[in-house]
C-alpha positions as CSV (number, residue, x, y, z in Angstrom):
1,X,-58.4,-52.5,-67.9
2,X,-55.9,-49.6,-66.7
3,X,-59.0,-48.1,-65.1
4,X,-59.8,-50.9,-62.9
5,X,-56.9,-51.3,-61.9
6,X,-56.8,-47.5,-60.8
7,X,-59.6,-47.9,-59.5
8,X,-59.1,-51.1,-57.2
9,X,-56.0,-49.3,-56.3
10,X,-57.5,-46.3,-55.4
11,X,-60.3,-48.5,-53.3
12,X,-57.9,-50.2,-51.5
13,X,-56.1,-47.3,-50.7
14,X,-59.1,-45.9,-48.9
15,X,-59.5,-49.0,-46.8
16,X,-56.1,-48.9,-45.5
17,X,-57.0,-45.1,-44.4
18,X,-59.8,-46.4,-42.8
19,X,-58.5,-49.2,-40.7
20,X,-55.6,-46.9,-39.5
21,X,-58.3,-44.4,-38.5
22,X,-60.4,-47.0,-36.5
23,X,-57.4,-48.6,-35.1
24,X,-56.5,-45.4,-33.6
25,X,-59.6,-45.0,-32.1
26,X,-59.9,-48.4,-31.1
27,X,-59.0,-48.3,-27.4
28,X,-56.1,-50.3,-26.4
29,X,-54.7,-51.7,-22.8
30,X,-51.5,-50.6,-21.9
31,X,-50.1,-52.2,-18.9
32,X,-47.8,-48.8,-18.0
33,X,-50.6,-46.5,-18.3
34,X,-52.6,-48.6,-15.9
35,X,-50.2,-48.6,-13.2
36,X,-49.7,-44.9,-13.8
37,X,-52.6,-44.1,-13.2
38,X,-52.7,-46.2,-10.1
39,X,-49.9,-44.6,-8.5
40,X,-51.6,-40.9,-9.4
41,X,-54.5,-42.1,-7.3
42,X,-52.3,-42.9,-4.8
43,X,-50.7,-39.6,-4.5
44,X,-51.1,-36.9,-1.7
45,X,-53.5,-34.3,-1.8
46,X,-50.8,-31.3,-2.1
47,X,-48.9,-33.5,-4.8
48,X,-52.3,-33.4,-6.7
49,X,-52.9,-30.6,-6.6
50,X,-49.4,-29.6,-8.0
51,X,-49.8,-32.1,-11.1
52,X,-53.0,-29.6,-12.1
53,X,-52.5,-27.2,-14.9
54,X,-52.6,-23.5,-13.8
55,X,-56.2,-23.3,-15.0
56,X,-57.2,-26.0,-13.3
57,X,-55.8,-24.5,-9.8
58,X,-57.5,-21.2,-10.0
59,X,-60.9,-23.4,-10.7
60,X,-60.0,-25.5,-7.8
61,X,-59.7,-22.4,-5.6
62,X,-62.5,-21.0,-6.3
63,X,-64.2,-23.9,-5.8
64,X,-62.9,-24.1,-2.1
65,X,-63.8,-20.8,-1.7
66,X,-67.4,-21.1,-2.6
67,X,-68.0,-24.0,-0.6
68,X,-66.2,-22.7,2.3
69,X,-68.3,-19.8,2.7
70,X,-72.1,-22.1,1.5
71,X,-71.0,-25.7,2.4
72,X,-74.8,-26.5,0.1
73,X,-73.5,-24.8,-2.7
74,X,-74.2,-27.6,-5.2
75,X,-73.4,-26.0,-8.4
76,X,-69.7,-26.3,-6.8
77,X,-69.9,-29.5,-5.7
78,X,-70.7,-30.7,-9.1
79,X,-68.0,-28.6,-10.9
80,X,-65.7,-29.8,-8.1
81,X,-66.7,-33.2,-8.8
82,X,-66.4,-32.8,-12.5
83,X,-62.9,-31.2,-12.4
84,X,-61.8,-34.5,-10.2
85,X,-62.7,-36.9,-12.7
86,X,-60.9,-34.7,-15.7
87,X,-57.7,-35.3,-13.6
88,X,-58.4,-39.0,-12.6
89,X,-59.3,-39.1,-9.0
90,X,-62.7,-41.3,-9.8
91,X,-62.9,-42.6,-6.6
92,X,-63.1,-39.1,-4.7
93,X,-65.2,-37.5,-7.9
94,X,-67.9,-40.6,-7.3
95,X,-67.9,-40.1,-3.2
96,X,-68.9,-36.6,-4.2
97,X,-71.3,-37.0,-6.7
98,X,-73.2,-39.7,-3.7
99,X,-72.9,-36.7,-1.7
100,X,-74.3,-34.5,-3.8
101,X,-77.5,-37.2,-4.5
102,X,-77.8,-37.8,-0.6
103,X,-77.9,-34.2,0.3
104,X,-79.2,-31.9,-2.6
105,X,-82.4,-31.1,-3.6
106,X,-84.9,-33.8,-4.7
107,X,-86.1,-32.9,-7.4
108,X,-90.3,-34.3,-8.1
109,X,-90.9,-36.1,-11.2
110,X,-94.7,-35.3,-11.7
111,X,-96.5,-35.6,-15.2
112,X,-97.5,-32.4,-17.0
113,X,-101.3,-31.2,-16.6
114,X,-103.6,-30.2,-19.5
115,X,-103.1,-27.5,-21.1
């Protein structure tokens, strides 16, 4: 009898471990992140760019600096686009990923020959 006991114990124990991991993964609405994140959208570009991290500047600048000198440098485009959407501007980081589909290179979806 002691055992099962123990053992429901133990069981329930485990559960309560587990919903406290799923609840914190469970994604949640909150009303002042939201309109955080709305106002960081809304910001200038030169009060972006001081909100990156220092890593993230030097990428940024070297980014510019590619595509200043090869405006089709699409590698860039796409890290530049990538680096936009890790610090929230989504609506830029889409308009350059459509730019990036308009103008780069198609590429041909053909079926593999015989062998």
């Amino acid at each position: 009898m002691p055992r099962r006991f123990g053992i429901t114990v133990l069981i329930l124990i485990l559960l309560g471990f587990t919903g406290v991991k799923v609840g914190a993964l469970w994604p949640v609405k909150q009303p002042a992140l939201e309109r955080q994140t709305l106002s960081f959208n809304e910001l200038s570009e030169s009060h972006w760019f001081e909100s990156l991290d220092p890593q993230q500047r030097v990428l940024w600048q070297r980014l510019a600096a590619r595509l200043q000198k090869n405006s089709s440098d699409y590698e860039a485009s796409l890290l530049k686009a990538l680096l936009l959407f890790q610090t929230g501007r989504l609506n830029v980081a889409v308009a350059e990923l459509a730019e990036i589909d308009r103008t780069g290179p198609q590429v041909s979806a053909r079926s593999p020959g015989p062998r």
